[in-house]
N, C-alpha and C positions, 0 to 999 in steps of 0.2 A: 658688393664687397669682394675682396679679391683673397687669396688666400697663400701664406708664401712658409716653408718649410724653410728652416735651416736645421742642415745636418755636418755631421762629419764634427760633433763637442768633442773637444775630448773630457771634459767636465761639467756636468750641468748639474748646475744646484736650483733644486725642484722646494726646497723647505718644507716636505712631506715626507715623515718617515715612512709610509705606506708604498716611498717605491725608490728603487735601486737600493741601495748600501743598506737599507733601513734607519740608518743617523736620523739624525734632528734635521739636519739639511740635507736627506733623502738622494745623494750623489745618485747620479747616471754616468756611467763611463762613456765612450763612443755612441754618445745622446744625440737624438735630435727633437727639433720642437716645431711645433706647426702655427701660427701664428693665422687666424680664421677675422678681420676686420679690427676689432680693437680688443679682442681677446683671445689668450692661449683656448686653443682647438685640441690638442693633444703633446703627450710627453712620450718618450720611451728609446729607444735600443735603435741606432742610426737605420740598422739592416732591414727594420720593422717600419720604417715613418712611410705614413700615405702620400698617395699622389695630388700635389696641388698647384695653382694655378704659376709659381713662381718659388726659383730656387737659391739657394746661398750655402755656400760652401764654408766652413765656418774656419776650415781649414788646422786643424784639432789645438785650435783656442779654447777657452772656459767661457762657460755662457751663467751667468745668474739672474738675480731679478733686479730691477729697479731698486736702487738704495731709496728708504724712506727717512729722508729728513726732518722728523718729529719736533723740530725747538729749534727753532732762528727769529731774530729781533731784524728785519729787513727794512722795514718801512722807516728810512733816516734818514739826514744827509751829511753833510760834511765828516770828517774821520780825528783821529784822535794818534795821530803820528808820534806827537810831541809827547804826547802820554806814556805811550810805550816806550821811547826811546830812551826817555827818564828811568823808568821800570826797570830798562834792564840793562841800564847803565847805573845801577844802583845808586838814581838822583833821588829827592822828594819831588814831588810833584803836586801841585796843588793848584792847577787850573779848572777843577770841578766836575769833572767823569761822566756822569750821566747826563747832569747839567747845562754840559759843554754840549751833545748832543743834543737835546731838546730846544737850547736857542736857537741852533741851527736848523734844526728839522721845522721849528717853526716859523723860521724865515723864508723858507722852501715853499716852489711854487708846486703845484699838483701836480702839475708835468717834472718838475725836477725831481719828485721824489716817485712818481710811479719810471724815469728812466733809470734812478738807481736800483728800486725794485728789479725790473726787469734785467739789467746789467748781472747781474747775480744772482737772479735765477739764469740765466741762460749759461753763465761760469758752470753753475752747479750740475746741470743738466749735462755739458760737457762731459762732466766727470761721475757720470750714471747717476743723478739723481733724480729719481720722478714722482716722487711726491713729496712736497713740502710743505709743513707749515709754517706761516709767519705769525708775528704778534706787531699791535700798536706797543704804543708804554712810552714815545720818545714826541710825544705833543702833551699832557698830562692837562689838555682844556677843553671842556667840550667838542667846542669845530677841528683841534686839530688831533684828536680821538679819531673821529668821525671820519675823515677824510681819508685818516691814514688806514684803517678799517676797509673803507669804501674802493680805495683803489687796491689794496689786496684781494677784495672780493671776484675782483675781473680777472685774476690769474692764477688761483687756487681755493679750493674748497675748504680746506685746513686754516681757518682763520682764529684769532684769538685776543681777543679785547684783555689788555693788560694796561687799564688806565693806572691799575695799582704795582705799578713799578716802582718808583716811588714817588713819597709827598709832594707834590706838586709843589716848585722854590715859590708859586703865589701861596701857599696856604700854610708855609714854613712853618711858622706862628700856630696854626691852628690845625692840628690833624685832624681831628674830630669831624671839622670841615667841608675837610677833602672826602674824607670816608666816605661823607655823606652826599658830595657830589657825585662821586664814584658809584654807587650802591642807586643812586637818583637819575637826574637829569644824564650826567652820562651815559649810563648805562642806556635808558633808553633812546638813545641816539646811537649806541655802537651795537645793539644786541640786534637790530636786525643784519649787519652784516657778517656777525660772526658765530663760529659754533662753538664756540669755545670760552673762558673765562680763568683769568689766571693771576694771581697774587705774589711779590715777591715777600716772603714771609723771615724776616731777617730782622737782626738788631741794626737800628738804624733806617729800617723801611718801614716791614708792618706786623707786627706782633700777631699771637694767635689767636685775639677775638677778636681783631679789626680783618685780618685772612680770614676768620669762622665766617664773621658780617658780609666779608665782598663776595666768598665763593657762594654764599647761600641767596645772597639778592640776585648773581648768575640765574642760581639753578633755578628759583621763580620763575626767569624771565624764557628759559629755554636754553642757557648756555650750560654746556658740562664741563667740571673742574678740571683745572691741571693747577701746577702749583710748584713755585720755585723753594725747594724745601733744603735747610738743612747743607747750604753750600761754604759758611762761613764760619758757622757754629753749631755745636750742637741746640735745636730750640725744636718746637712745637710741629712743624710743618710738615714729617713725614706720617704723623699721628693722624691729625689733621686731613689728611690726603685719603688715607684708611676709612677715619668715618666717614668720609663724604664720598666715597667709590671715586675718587678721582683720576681719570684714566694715567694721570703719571704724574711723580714727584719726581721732579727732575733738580740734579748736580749729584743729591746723595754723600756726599762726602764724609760728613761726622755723623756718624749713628751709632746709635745705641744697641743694645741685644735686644732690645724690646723694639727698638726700630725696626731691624733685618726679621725678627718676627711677627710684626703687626704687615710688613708687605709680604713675608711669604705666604699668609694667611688670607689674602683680598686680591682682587685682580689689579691695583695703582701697580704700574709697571714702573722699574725704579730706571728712568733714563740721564745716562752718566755721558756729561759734558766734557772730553779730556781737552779739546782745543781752549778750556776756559784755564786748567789746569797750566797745561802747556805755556799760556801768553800772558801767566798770572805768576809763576814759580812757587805755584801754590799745592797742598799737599793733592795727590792724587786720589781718589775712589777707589775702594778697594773691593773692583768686581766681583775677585775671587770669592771675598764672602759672603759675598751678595747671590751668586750663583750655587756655591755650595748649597746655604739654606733653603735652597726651591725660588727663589727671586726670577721673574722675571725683566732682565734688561734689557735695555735699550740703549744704540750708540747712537748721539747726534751730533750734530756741529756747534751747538748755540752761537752760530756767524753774527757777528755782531761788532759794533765799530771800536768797542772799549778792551772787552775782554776775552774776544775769541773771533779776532778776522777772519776765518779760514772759511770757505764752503767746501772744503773735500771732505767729505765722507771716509775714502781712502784715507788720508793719513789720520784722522780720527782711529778706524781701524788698525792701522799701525801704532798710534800711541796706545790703546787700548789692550792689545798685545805685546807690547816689550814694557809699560810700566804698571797696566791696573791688572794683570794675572790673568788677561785672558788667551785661550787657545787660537790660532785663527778660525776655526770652526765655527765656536762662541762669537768671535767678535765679527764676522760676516752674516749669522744669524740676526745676531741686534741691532745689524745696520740694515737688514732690509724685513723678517719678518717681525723684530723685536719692534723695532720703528711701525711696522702695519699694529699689531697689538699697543702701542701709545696712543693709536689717533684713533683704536674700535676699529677696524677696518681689518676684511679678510678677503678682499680682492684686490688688495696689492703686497707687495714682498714678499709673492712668491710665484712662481712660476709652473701650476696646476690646470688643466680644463677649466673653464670659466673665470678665470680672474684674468685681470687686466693684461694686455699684454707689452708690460713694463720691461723691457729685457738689456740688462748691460753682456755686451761683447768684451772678454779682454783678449790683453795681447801678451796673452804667456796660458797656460794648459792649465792651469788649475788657479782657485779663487786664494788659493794661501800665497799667491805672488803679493798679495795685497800689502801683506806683513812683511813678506819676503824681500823683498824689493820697492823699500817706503822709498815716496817723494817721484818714483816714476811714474811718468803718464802712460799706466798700462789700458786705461778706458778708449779702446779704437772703435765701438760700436756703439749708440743709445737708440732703441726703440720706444715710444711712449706711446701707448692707445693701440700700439702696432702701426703705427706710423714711424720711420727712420728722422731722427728730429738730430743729429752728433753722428 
């Protein structure tokens, strides 16, 4: 293994308050970082960094960590153009949303849909993102559960069986069903390749004791909750989330006081989807309150063909800053250590001794360009594993 220093930051966000600024994102001024095979070796003070086998001049750019991508629906195919164009040409639209994907995704060969996969992660990664999770939910049958599981397991660890996205249009008729194939035969066919388990818990999808039923035949099997709570309406799902230690409820949108209190009280880290906001003209999450109460958040993309295209992270960061109240500070945190805290993970999204060495290079001095300058391509550098992959 070889061993390569970059000095001369002019911003390095370390996400440990134990060193520089003392902040939450632990700034180092005129920083540099030493990068030892596939993990950060050392942090600290340019003047101070040791001698190793290879040099890079970072040329007094910001250096942070790999954004973690906590919540993307990847594994699909075909897109949903028409939908949105409707949307926000204030047409109706009624060619069937989820639907629409899932015939499609089911017509899809394995190969078609692991080169979409990979088409989009490699976008993402572009634009500093080095861990992601995906989820099934767009085959809602056994084999195409399965499949679409199986081929995400070849390209990330962050997997997540959402056969209960919703009712399967075969079991329209009969929820009960479906639950039951969900909760059964599918399940064990998707839980070996996933680590994860997730429910969309909404009026319209799946109520709070068909979500109690799905997350808990998971946790049986070895999957740990996550759970789409709380994005449409106010219902049961961030509650839900709390008793089941779910590592995150994600949208958040309509909550209660006893909501923003039951998550600041548990570790469900509450992660807020603005690009769903954004391609939905739907109302916004209100960070601000959520951060106030002790909440910990999380920013993510939820990239997805209906209601949230985007894999930037960055402008995520940017809507999350000029419309849900948060500081760029805050909204840099939850997109890279907030994101490590949604998937239990403390070797990535951040940039310490021993953790991974996931490192985004920009191209402006400091990480508040992100907010500062939305929609440019400030990302000129991606390291993952300590590999230069962008």
């Amino acid at each position: 293994m070889s061993s390569t220093v970059i000095t001369n930051i002019a911003t390095l966000v370390t996400n440990d308050p134990s060193l520089g600024d003392g902040s939450r994102l632990g700034l180092i001024q005129d920083a540099a970082i030493v990068i030892d095979g596939d993990r950060i070796a050392w942090t600290g003070e340019s003047s101070k960094a040791p001698a190793t086998d290879n040099h890079l001049d970072a040329a007094g750019r910001a250096v942070l960590p790999g954004f973690v991508d906590s919540h993307s629906h990847l594994l699909f195919a075909g897109d949903r153009t028409a939908e949105f164009n409707a949307r926000m040409s204030g047409r109706s639209y009624t060619a069937g949303g989820i639907r629409t994907t899932v015939a499609a995704t089911r017509a899809a060969t394995d190969a078609e849909l692991e080169a979409n996969l990979t088409r989009y992660l490699a976008e993402a990664l572009r634009q500093g993102t080095t861990t992601f999770e995906t989820k099934s939910g767009y085959g809602l049958t056994v084999a195409d559960e399965s499949r679409a599981l199986r081929i995400a397991a070849a390209h990330t660890d962050e997997v997540t069986y959402l056969g209960a996205h919703i009712v399967s249009p075969d079991h329209a008729d009969d929820p009960a069903a479906y639950v039951a194939l969900v909760t059964g035969e599918m399940l064990d066919a998707c839980a070996p390749y996933a680590r994860w388990i997730d429910v969309f818990c909404e009026k319209g999808a799946f109520d709070g004791d068909q979500a109690r039923a799905i997350l808990t035949a998971g946790k049986a099997k070895g999957l740990h909750p996550r759970i789409h709570a709380n994005q449409l309406s106010y219902g049961p799902g961030v509650q839900l989330a709390v008793e089941l230690d779910a590592a995150s409820a994600d949208h958040c949108t309509h909550l209660t006081d006893a909501d923003v209190a039951a998550l600041a009280s548990g570790r469900t880290v509450a992660t807020l989807l603005p690009g769903a906001e954004f391609s939905t003209r739907a109302e916004w999450p209100n960070a601000r309150r959520l951060l106030d109460a002790g909440v910990t958040v999380a920013l993510s993309t939820d990239c997805n063909p209906g209601s949230s295209f985007t894999s930037s992270v960055p402008f995520c960061i940017a809507l999350a800053v000029r419309d849900m109240g948060m500081t760029p500070d805050e909204a840099v945190w939850s997109a890279t250590a907030g994101g490590a805290q949604a998937l239990r993970r403390e070797d990535v999204g951040r940039l310490t001794p021993g953790a991974y060495a996931d490192v985004t290079l920009l191209d402006a001095p400091s990480h508040v360009h992100l907010a500062y300058r939305p929609g440019v391509p400030l990302v000129s550098g991606v390291w993952r594993r300590g590999e230069r992959v962008a």
